[in-house]
C-alpha positions in Angstrom: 168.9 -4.9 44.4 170.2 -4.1 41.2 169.3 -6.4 37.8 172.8 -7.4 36.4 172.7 -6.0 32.9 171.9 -8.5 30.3 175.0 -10.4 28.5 175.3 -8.8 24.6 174.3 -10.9 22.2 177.6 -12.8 19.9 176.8 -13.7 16.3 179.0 -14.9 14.1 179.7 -13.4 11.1 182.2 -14.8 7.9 184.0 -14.5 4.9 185.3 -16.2 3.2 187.9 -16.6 -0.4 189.8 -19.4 -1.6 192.3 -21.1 1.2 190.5 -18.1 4.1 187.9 -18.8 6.1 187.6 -16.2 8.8 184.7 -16.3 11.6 184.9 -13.3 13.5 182.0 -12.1 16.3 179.5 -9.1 16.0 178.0 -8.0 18.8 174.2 -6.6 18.9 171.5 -6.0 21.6 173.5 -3.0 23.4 171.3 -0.4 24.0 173.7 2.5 22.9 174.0 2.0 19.0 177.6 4.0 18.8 179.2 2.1 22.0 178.3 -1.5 19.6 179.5 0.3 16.0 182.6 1.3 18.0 182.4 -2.1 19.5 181.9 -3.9 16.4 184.8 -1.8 14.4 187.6 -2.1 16.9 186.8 -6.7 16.6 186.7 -6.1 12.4 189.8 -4.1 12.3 191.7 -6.5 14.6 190.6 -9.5 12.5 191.8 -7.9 9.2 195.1 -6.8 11.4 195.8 -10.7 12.1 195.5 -11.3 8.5 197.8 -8.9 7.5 200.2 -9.6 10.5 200.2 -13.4 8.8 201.8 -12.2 5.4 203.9 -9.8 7.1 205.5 -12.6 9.5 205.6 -15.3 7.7 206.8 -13.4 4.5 205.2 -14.9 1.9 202.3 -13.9 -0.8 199.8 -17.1 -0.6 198.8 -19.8 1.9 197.5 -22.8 1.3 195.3 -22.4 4.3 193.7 -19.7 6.7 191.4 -20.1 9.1 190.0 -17.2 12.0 187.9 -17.6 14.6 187.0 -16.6 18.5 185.8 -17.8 21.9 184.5 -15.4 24.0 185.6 -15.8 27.4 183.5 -13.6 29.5 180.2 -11.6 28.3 178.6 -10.3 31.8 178.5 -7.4 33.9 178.5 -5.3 30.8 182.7 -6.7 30.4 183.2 -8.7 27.1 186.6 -10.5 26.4 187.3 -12.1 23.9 189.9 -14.2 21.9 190.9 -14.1 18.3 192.8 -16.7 16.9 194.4 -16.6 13.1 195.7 -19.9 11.9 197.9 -19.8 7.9 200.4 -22.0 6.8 202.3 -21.7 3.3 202.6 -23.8 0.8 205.1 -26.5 1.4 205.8 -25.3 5.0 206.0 -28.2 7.7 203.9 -25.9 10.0 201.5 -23.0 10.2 201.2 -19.9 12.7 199.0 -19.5 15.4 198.6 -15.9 16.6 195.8 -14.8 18.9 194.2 -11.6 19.4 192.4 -10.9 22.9 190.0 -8.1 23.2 188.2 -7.2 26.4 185.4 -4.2 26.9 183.7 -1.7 28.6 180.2 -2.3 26.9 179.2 0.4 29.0 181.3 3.0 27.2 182.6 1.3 24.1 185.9 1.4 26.0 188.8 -1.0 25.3 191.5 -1.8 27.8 195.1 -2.6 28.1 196.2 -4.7 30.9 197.8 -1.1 32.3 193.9 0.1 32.4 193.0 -2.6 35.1 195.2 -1.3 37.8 195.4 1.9 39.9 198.0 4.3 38.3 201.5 4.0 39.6 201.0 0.2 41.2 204.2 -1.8 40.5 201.2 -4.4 38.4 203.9 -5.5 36.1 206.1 -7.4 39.0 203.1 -8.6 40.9 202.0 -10.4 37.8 205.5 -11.3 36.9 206.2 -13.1 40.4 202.9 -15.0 40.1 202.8 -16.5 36.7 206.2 -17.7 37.7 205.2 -19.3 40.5 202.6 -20.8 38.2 205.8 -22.1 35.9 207.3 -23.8 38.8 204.1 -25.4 40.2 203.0 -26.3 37.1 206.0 -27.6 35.1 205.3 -25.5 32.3 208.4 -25.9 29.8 210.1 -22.8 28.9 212.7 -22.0 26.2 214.9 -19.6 28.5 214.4 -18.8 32.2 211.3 -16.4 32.3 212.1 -13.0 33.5 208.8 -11.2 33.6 205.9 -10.0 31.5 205.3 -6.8 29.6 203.9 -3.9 30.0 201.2 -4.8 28.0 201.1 -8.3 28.3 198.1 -10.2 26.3 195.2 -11.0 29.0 191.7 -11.9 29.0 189.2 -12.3 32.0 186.9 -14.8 32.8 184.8 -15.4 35.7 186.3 -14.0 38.4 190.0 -14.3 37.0 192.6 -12.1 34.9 194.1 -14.9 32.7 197.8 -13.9 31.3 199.0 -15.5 28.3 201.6 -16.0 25.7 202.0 -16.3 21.7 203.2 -19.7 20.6 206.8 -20.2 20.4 207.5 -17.1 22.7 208.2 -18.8 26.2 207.5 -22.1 26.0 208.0 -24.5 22.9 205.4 -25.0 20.2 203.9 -28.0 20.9 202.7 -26.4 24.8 200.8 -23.9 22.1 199.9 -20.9 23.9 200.7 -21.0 27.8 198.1 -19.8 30.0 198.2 -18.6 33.6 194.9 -17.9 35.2 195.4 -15.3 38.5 192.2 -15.1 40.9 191.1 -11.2 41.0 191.0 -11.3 45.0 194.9 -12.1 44.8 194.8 -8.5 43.1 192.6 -6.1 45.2 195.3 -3.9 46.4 195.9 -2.7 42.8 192.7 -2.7 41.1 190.8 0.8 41.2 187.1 0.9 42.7 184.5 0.4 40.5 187.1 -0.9 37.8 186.5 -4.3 35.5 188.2 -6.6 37.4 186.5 -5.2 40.6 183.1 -5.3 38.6 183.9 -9.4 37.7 185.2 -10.2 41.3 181.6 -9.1 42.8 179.1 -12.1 44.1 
């Protein structure tokens, strides 16, 4: 039987200037140097994007806070998937903005995936998704702000365990105090559109 490959190691790096504190993960212990530097750049460059997507959206020049950090939500099976979240609010502004960043990878290759990437080519994932979260909705009462017609193409996910977790940005669907809604979908609900050998196939494995 084969060893499951080792989970990479997380450490936590920072910086930090007055108002910002960011905390944003660096990955080590992969055996291929390149796949972790390409690793490693694609998590820095998406942690200086949600800084700069911060000014741009809330259109100002200061904040009076900012803070970054992460969870990682799965790290097995050579998959890692991650959250980035990005907290600011202005001066004199009643509230801040919460945006989040998921990232989930291939440590095998360095690769990163859309939520297209997960699924056979041509496989109608979008509506399969869609009509599943919105059972979800119903079952759970989740408050929305107008009746929910679907998800994207390339909706925000993450996996963990043995489950492809679809979410939103605070304020899109649902009002701001349900922060970001989350809809966890079992992989085996899935297996006629994932492709063999695939990461959601690789997670749904005992």
């Amino acid at each position: 039987m084969t060893t499951p490959p080792l989970p990479a190691v997380i450490k936590t790096r920072v910086f930090s200037q007055q108002g910002m504190t960011i905390y944003f993960p660096q990955v080590s212990g992969l055996t291929n140097k390149m796949i972790e530097d390409t690793v490693n750049q694609r998590i820095y460059q998406e942690t200086i994007n949600l800084i700069q997507e911060q000014y741009s959206r809330q259109n100002v020049q200061m904040f009076a806070e900012m803070i970054g950090t992460f969870e990682v939500k799965a790290n097995e099976r050579n998959v890692l998937s991650l959250v980035l979240t990005n907290y600011a609010i202005a001066p004199y502004y009643a509230n801040g903005l919460t945006i989040l960043m998921p990232l989930t990878f291939d440590l095998e290759t360095g690769k990163h995936y859309e939520l297209k990437e997960l699924f056979k080519p041509g496989t109608d994932y979008i509506s399969q998704l869609s009509e599943l979260v919105q059972e979800q909705i119903i079952e759970r009462q989740i408050p929305v702000i107008e009746p929910f017609t679907g998800i994207g193409p390339d909706q925000e996910f993450y996996i963990v365990d043995q489950a492809l977790v679809i979410f939103f940005q605070p304020i899109t669907i649902s009002p701001r105090y349900v922060g970001a809604p989350t809809f966890p979908i079992p992989i085996y609900k899935l297996e006629s559109l994932i492709p063999p050998n695939g990461l959601l196939e690789r997670m749904a494995a005992n």
